[in-house]
N, C-alpha and C positions, 0 to 999 in steps of 0.2 A: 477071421473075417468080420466077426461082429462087432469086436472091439476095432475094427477099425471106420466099420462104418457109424460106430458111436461115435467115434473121434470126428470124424468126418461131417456130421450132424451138428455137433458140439462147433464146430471151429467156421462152418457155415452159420449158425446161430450166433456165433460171436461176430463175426463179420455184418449180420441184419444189425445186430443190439450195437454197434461202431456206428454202420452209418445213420440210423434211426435216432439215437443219442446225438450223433454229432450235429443233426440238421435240429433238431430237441434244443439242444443248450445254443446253437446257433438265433435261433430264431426268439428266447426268452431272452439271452443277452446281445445279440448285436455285438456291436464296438462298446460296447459298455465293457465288456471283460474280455477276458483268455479261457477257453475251458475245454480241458484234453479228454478226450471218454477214452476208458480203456477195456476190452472188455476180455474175461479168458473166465470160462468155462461156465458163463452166463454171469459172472460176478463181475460189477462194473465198479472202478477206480473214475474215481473223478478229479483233476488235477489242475492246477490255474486259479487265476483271480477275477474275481467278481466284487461289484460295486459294493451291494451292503449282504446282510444278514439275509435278508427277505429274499434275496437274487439268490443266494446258496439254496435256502430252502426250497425256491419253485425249483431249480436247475436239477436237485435232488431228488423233488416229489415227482416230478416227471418224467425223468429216468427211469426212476422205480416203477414208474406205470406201461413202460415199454414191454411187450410182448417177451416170452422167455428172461427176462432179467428175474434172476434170483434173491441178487442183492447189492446193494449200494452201498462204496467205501467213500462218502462225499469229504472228502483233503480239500477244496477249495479253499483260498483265504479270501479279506476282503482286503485287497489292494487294486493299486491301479493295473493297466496290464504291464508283465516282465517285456522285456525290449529283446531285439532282435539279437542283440549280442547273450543276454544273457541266456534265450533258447538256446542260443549255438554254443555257448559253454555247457547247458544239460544236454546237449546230443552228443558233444565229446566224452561227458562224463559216462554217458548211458552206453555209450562204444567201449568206453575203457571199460565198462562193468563187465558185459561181456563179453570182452576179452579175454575176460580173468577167470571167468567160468568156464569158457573152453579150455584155458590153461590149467584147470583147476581137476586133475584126473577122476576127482572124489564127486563131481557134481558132471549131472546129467544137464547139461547147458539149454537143449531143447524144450527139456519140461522148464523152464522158467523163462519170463517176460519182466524185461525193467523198464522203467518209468523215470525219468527226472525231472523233477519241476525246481526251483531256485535252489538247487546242490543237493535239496534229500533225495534219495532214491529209494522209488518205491521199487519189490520186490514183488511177482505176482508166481502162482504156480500152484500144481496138485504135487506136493513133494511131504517125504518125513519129516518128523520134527528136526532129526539129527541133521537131513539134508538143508532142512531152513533156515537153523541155526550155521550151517558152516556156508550157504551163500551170504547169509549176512554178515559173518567174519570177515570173508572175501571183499565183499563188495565195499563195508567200512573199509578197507585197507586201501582203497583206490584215490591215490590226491585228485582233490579237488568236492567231495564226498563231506558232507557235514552232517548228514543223518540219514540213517537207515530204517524205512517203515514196513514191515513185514505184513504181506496180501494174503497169505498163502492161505492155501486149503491143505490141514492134515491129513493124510492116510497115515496107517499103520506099516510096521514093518512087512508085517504077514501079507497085508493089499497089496504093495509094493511090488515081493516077492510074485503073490498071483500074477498080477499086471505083465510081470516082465517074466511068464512062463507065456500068458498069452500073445504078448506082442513076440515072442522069438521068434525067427525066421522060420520055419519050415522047409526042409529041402522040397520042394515044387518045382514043376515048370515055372509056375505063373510068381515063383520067388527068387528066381533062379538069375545069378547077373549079365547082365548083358555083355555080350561077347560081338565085337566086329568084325566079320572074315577083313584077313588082307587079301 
């Protein structure tokens, strides 16, 4: 129960640190840029194009100052904004990615979150090294994919193992699947 209601905690706090970020980088850049906030376990990816250098840095410093944010991965570049078609090519690509992680028996597709901004695909998630390195196999393998940037937060093997004795089901009432009289 605890680990769930951390999780629970954890994934509400990423939701405040989304929309606080996104009205954040909305309100420094305007139509002057494109800027995606991403956020998974208080760690913020920042993604998209902004005008200069100085627009990166406020968009950055100010995130960072948001409430629960641990830490800032700022990817922004300075270009003009991507266009509508190339977003709609990173949402296919970011479909295809996971796709292939569902397909992928060896990866737990839940614990990771992908990102695409102009074909690299960012990788976010609390996984193993081994698991990091074979989502980013995977995910380089996906046409259309020109680079893979790894987000990830390490645990060990042994945390891993812990984690997934605590998240195991329990035979419970309150675990128990739901069943429909006919």
């Amino acid at each position: 129960r605890n680990k769930k209601k951390i999780a629970a905690i954890l994934q509400t706090e990423d939701k405040v640190i989304l929309l606080k970020g996104e009205n954040t980088a909305s309100n420094l850049v305007g139509d002057k840029g494109h800027v995606n906030v991403t956020s998974f376990n208080r760690k913020v990816l920042l993604t998209g194009e902004v005008q200069s250098e100085a627009m990166k840095q406020a968009v950055g410093n100010a995130i960072a100052q948001i409430e629960n944010v641990e830490s800032v991965v700022n990817e922004l570049v300075i270009a003009a904004p991507s266009s509508y078609t190339s977003r709609s090519n990173d949402a296919m690509i970011t479909g295809k990615v996971a796709a292939s992680f569902v397909d992928d028996k060896q990866l737990f597709s839940q614990s990771l979150k992908t990102v695409t901004e102009r074909g690299t695909v960012y990788l976010m998630g609390c996984v193993t090294e081994a698991e990091g390195n074979r989502a980013a196999r995977v995910a380089s393998g996906v046409s259309g994919v020109q680079r893979v940037v790894k987000v990830f937060e390490y645990i060990s093997e042994q945390e891993l193992q812990r984690l997934s004795t605590l998240s195991a089901p329990k035979n419970t009432e309150e675990n128990a699947p739901d069943t429909v009289a006919k």
